[in-house]
N, CA, C and O atoms as a GROMACS GRO file, in nm:
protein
  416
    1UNK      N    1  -2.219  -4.883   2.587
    1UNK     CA    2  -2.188  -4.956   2.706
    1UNK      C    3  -2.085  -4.889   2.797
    1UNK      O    4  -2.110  -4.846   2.910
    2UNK      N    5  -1.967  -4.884   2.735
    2UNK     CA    6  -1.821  -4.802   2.846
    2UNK      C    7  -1.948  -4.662   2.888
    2UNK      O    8  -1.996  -4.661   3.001
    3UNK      N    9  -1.978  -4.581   2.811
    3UNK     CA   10  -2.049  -4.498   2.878
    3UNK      C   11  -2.110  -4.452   2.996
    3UNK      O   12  -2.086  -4.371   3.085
    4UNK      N   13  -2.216  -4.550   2.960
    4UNK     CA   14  -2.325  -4.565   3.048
    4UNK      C   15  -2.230  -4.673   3.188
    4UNK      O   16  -2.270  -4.680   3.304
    5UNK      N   17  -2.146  -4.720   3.150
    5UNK     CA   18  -2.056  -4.819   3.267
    5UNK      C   19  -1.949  -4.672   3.377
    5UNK      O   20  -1.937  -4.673   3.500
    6UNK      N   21  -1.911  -4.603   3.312
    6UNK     CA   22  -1.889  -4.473   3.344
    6UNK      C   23  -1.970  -4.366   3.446
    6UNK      O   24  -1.946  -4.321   3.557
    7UNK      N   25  -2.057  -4.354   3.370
    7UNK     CA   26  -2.202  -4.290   3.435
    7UNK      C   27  -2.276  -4.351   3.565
    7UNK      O   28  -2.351  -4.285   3.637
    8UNK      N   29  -2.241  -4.497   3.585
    8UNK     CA   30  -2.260  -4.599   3.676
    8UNK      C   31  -2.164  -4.551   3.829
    8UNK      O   32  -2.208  -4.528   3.942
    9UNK      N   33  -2.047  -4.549   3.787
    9UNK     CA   34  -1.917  -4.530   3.859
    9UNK      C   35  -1.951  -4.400   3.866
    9UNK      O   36  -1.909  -4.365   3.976
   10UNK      N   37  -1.990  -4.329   3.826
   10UNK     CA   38  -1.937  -4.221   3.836
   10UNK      C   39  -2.060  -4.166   3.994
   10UNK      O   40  -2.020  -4.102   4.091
   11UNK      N   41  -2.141  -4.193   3.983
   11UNK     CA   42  -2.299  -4.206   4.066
   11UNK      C   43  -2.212  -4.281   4.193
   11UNK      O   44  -2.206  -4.226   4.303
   12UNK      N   45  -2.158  -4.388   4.171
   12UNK     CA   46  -2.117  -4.452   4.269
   12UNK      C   47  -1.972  -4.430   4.402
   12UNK      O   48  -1.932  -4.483   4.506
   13UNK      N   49  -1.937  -4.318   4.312
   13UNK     CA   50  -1.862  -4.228   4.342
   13UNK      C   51  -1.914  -4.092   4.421
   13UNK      O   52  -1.895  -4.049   4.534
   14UNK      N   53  -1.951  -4.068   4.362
   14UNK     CA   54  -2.020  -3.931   4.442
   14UNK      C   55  -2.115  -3.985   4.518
   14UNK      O   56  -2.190  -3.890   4.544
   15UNK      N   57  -2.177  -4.129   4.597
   15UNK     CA   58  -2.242  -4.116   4.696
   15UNK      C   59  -2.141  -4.174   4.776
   15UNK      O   60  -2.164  -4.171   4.896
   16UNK      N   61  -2.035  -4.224   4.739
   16UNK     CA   62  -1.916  -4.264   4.866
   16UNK      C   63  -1.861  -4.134   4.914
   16UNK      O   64  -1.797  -4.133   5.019
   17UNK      N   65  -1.883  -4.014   4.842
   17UNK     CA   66  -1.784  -3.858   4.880
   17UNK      C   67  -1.876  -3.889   4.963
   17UNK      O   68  -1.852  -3.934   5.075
   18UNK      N   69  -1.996  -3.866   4.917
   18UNK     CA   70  -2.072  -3.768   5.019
   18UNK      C   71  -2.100  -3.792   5.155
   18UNK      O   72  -2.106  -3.705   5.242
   19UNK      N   73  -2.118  -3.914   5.170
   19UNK     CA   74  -2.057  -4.031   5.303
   19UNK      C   75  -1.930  -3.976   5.329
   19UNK      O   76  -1.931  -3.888   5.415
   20UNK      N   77  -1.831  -4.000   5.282
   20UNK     CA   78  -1.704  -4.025   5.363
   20UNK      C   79  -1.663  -3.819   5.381
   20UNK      O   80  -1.572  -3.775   5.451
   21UNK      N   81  -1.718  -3.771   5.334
   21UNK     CA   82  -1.682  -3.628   5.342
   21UNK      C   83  -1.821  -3.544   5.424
   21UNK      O   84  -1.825  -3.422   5.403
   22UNK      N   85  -1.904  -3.586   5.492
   22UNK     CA   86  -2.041  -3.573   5.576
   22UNK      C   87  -1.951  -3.484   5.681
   22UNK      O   88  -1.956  -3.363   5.700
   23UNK      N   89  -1.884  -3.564   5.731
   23UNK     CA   90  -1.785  -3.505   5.863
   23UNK      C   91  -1.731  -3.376   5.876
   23UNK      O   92  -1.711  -3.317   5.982
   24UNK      N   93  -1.701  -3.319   5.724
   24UNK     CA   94  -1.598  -3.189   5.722
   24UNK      C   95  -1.688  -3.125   5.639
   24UNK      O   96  -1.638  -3.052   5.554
   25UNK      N   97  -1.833  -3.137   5.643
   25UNK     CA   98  -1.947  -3.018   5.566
   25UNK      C   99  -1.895  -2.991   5.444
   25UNK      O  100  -1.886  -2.881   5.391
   26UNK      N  101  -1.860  -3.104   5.400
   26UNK     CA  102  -1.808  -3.100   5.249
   26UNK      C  103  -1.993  -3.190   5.223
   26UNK      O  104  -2.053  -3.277   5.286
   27UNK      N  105  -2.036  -3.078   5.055
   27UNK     CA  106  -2.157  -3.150   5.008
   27UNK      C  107  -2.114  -3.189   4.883
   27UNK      O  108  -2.007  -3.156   4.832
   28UNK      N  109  -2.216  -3.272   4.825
   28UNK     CA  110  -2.177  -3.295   4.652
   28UNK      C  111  -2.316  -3.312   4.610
   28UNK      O  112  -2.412  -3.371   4.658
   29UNK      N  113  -2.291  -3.220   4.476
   29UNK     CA  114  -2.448  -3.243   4.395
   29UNK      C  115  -2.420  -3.320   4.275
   29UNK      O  116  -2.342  -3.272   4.192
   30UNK      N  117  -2.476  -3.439   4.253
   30UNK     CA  118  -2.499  -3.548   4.156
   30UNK      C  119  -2.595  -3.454   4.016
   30UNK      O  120  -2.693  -3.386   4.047
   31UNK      N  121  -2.565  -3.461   3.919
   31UNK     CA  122  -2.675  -3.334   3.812
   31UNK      C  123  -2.655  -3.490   3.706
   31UNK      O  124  -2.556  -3.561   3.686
   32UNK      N  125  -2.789  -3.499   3.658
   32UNK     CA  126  -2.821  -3.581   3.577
   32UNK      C  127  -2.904  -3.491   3.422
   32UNK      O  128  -3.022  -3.524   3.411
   33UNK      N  129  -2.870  -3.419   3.346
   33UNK     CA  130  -2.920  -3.382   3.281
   33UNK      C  131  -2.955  -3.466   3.179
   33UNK      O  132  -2.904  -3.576   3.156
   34UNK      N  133  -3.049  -3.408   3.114
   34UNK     CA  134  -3.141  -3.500   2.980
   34UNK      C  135  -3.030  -3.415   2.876
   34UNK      O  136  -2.911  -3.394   2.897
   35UNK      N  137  -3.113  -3.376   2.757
   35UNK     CA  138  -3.034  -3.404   2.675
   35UNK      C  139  -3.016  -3.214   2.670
   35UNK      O  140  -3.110  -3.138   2.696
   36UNK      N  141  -2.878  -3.169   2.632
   36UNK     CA  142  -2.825  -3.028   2.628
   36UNK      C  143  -2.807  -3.020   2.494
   36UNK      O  144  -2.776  -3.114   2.420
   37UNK      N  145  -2.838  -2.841   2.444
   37UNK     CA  146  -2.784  -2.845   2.328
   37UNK      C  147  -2.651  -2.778   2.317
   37UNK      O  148  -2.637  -2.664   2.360
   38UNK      N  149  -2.567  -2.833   2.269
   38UNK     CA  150  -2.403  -2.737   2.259
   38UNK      C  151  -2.377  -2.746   2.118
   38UNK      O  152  -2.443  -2.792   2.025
   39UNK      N  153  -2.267  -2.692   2.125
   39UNK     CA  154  -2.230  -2.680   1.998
   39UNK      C  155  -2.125  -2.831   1.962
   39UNK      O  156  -2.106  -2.874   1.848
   40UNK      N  157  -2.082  -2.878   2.057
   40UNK     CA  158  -2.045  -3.029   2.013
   40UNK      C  159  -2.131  -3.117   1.979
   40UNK      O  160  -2.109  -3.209   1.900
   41UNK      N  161  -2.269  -3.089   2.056
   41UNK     CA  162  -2.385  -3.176   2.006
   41UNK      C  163  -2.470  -3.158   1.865
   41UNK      O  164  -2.543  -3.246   1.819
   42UNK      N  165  -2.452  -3.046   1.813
   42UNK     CA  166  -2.520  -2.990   1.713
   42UNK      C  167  -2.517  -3.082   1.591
   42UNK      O  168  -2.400  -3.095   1.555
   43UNK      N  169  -2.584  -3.135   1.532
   43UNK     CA  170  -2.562  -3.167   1.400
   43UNK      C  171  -2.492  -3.339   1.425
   43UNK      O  172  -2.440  -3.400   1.331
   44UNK      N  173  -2.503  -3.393   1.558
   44UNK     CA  174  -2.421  -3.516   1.567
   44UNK      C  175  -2.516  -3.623   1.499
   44UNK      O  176  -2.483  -3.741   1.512
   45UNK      N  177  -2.608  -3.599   1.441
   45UNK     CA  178  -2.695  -3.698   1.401
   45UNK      C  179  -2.808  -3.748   1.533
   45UNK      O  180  -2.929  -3.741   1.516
   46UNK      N  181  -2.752  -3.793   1.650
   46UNK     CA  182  -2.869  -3.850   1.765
   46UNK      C  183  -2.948  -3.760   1.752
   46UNK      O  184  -2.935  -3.646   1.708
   47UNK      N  185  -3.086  -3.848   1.818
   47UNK     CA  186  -3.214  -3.799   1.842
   47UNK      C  187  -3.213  -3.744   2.019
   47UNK      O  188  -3.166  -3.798   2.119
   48UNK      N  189  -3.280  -3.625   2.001
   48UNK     CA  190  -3.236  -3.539   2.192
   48UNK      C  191  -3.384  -3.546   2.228
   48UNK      O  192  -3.433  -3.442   2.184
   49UNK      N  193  -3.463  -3.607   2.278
   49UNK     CA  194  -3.582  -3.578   2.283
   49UNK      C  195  -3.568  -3.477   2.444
   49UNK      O  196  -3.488  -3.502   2.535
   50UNK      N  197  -3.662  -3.372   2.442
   50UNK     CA  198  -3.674  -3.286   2.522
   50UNK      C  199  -3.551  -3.202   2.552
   50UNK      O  200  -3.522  -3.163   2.665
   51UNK      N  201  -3.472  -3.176   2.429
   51UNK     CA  202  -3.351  -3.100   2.457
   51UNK      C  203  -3.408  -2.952   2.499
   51UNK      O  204  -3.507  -2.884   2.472
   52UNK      N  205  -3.270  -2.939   2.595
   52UNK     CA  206  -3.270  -2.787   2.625
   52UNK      C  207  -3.167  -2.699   2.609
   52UNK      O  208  -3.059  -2.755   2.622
   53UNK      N  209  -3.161  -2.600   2.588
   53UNK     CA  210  -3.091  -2.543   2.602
   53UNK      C  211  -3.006  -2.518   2.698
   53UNK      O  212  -3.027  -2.529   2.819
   54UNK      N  213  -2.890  -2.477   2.634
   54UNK     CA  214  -2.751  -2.482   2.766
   54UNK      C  215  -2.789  -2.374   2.871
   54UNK      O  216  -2.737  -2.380   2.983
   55UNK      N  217  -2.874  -2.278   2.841
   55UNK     CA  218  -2.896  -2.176   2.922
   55UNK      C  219  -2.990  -2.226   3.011
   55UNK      O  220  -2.980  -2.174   3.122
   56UNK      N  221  -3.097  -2.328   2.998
   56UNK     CA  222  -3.196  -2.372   3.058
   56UNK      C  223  -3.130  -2.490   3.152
   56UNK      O  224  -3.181  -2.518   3.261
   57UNK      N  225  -2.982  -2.575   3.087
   57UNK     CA  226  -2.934  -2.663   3.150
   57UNK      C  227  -2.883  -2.580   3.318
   57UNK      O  228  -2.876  -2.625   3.433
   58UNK      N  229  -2.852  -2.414   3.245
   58UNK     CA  230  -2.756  -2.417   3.348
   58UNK      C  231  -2.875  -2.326   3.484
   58UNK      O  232  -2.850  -2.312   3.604
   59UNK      N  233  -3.017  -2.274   3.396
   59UNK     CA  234  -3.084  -2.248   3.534
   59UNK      C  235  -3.119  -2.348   3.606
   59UNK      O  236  -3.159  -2.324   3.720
   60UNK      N  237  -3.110  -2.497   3.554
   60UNK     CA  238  -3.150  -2.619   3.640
   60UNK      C  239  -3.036  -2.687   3.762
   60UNK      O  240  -3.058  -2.750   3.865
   61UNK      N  241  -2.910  -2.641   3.696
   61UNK     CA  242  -2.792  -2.689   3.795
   61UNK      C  243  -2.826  -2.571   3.916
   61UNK      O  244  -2.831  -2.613   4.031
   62UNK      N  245  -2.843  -2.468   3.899
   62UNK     CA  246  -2.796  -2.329   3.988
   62UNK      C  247  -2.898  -2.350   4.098
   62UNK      O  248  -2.858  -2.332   4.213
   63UNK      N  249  -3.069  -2.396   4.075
   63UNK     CA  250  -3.186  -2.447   4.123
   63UNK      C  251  -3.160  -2.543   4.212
   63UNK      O  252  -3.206  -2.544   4.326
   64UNK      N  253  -3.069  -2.646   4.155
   64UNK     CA  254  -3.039  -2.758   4.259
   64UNK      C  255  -2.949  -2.721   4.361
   64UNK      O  256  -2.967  -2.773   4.471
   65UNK      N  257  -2.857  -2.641   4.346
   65UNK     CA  258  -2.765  -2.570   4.401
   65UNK      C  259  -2.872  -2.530   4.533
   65UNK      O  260  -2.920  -2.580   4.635
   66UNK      N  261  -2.873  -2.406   4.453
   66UNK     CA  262  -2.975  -2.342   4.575
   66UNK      C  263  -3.123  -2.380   4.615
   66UNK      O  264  -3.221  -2.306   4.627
   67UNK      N  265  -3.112  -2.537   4.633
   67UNK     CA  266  -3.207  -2.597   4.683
   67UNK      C  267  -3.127  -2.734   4.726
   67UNK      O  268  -3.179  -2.838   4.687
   68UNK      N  269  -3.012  -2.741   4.798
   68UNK     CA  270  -2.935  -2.793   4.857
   68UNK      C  271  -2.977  -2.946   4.781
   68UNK      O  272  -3.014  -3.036   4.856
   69UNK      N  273  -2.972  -2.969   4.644
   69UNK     CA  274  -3.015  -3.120   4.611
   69UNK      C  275  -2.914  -3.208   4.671
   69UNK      O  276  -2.828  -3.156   4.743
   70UNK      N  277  -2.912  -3.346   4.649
   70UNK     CA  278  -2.802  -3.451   4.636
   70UNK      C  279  -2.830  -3.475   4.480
   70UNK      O  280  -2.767  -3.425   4.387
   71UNK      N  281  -2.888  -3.522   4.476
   71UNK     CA  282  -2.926  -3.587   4.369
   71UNK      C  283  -3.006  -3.460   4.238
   71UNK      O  284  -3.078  -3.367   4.276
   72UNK      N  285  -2.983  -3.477   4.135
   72UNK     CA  286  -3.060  -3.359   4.060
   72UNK      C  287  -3.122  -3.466   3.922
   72UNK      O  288  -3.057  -3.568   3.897
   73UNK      N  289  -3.206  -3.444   3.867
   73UNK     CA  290  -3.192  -3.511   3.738
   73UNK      C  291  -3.348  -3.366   3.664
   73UNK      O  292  -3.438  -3.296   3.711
   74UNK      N  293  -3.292  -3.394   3.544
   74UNK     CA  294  -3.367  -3.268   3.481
   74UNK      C  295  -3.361  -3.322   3.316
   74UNK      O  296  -3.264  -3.391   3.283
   75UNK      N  297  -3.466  -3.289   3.216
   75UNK     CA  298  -3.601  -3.207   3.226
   75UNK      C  299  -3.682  -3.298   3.323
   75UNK      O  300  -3.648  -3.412   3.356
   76UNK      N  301  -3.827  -3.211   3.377
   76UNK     CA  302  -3.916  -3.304   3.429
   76UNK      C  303  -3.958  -3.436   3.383
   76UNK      O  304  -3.965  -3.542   3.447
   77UNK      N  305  -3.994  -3.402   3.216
   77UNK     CA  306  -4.017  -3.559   3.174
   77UNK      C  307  -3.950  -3.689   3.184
   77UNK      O  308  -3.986  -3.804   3.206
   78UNK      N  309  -3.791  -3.602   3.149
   78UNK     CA  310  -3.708  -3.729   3.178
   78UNK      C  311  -3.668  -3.793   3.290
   78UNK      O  312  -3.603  -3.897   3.295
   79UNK      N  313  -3.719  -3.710   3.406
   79UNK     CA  314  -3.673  -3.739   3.563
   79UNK      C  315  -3.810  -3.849   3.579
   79UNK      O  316  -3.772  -3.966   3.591
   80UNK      N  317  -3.923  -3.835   3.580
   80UNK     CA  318  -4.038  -3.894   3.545
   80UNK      C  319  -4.019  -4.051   3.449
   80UNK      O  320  -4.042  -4.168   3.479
   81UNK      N  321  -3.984  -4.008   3.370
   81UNK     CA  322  -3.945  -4.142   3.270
   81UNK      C  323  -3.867  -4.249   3.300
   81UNK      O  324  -3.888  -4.365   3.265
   82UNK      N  325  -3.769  -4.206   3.371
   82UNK     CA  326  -3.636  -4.270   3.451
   82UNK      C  327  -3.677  -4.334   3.558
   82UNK      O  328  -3.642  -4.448   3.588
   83UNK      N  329  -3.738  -4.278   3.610
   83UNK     CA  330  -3.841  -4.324   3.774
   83UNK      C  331  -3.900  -4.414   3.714
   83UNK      O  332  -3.852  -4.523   3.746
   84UNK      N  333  -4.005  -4.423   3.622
   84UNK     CA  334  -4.056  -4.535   3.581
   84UNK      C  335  -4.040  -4.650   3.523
   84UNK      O  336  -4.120  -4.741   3.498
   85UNK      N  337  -3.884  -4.632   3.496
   85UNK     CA  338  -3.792  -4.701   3.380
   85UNK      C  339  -3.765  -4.801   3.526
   85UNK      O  340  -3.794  -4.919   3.546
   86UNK      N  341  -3.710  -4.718   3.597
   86UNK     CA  342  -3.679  -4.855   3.701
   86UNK      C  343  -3.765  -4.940   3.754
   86UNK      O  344  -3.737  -5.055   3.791
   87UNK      N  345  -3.867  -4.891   3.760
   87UNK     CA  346  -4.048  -5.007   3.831
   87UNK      C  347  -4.018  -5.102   3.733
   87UNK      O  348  -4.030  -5.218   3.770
   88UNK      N  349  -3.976  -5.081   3.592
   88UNK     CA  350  -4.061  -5.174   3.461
   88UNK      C  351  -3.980  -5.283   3.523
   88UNK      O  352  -3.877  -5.276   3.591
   89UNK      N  353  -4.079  -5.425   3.470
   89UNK     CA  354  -3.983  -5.516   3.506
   89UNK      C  355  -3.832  -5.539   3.313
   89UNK      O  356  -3.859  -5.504   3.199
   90UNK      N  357  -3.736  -5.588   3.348
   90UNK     CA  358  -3.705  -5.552   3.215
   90UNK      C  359  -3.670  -5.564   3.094
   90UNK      O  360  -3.600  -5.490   3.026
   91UNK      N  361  -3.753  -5.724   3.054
   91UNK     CA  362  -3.799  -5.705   2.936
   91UNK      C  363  -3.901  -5.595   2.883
   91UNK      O  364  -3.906  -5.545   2.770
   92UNK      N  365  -3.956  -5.578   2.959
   92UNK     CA  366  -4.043  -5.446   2.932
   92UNK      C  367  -3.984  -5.304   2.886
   92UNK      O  368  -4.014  -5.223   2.798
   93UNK      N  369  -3.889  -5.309   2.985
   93UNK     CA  370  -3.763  -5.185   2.963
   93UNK      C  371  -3.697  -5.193   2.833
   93UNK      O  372  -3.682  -5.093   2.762
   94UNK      N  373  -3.652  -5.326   2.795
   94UNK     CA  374  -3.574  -5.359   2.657
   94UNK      C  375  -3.648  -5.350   2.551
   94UNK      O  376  -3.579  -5.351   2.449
   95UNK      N  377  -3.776  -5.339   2.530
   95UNK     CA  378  -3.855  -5.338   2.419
   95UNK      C  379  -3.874  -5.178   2.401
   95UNK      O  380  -3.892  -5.124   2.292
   96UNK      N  381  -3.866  -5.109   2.525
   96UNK     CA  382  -3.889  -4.944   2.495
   96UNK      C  383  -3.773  -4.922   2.447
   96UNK      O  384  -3.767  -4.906   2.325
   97UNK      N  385  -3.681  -4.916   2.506
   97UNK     CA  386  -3.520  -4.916   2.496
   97UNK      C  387  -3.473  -4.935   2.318
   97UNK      O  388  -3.376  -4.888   2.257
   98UNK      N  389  -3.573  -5.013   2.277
   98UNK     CA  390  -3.517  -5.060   2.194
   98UNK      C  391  -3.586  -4.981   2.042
   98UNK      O  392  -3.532  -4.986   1.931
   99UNK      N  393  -3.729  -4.904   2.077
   99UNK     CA  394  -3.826  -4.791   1.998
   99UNK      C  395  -3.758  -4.684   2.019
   99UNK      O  396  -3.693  -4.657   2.120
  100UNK      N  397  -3.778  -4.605   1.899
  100UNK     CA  398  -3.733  -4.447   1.850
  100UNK      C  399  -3.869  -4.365   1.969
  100UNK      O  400  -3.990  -4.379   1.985
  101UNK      N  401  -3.742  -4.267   2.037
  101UNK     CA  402  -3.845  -4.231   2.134
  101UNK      C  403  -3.871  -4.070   2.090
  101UNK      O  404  -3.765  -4.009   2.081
  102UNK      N  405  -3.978  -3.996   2.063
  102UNK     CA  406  -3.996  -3.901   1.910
  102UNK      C  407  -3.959  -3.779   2.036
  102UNK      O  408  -3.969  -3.784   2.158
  103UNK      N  409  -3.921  -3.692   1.959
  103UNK     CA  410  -3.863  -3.513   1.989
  103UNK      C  411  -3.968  -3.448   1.973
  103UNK      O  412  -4.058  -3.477   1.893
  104UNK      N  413  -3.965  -3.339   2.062
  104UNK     CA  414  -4.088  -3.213   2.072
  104UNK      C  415  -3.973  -3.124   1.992
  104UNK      O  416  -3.996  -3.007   1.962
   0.00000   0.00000   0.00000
């Protein structure tokens, strides 16, 4: 919960910069990555479905970069999944939410 309440604010934050800082060609890129592998993550027990590598995390930030994003979210599946997560109505959402979602 604090997490994801974090992650909330934190979104909600970087679209007030980017508004209130428009004026002085100040930009901000929002990066939503799926799941990274590091070495803090290694071995934590969670399930990463579609993890990538930190090297793959970081050709996806540099991409958004130099493709002037606002918004970034990465891997494809999970940008896809997320999009659809919001249509569901959400009990629908809570029942997925709530299934082991399996790793490639």
């Amino acid at each position: 919960g604090p997490y994801s309440a974090a992650k909330g604010a934190t979104r909600l934050l970087m679209d007030t910069c980017r508004i209130e800082f428009l004026e002085y060609g100040i930009k901000f890129l929002t990066v939503y990555p799926g799941f990274i592998a590091t070495a803090r993550t290694q071995g934590d027990g969670m399930k990463a479905p579609f993890e990538l590598s930190e090297e793959q995390g970081a050709e996806h930030i540099l991409y958004a970069i130099q493709k002037n994003k606002e918004n970034y979210l990465f891997p494809f599946v999970m940008r896809w999944a997320i999009r659809f997560a919001r249509v569901l109505p959400q009990r629908f959402l809570n029942v997925i939410l709530k299934r082991d979602v399996p790793t490639l």
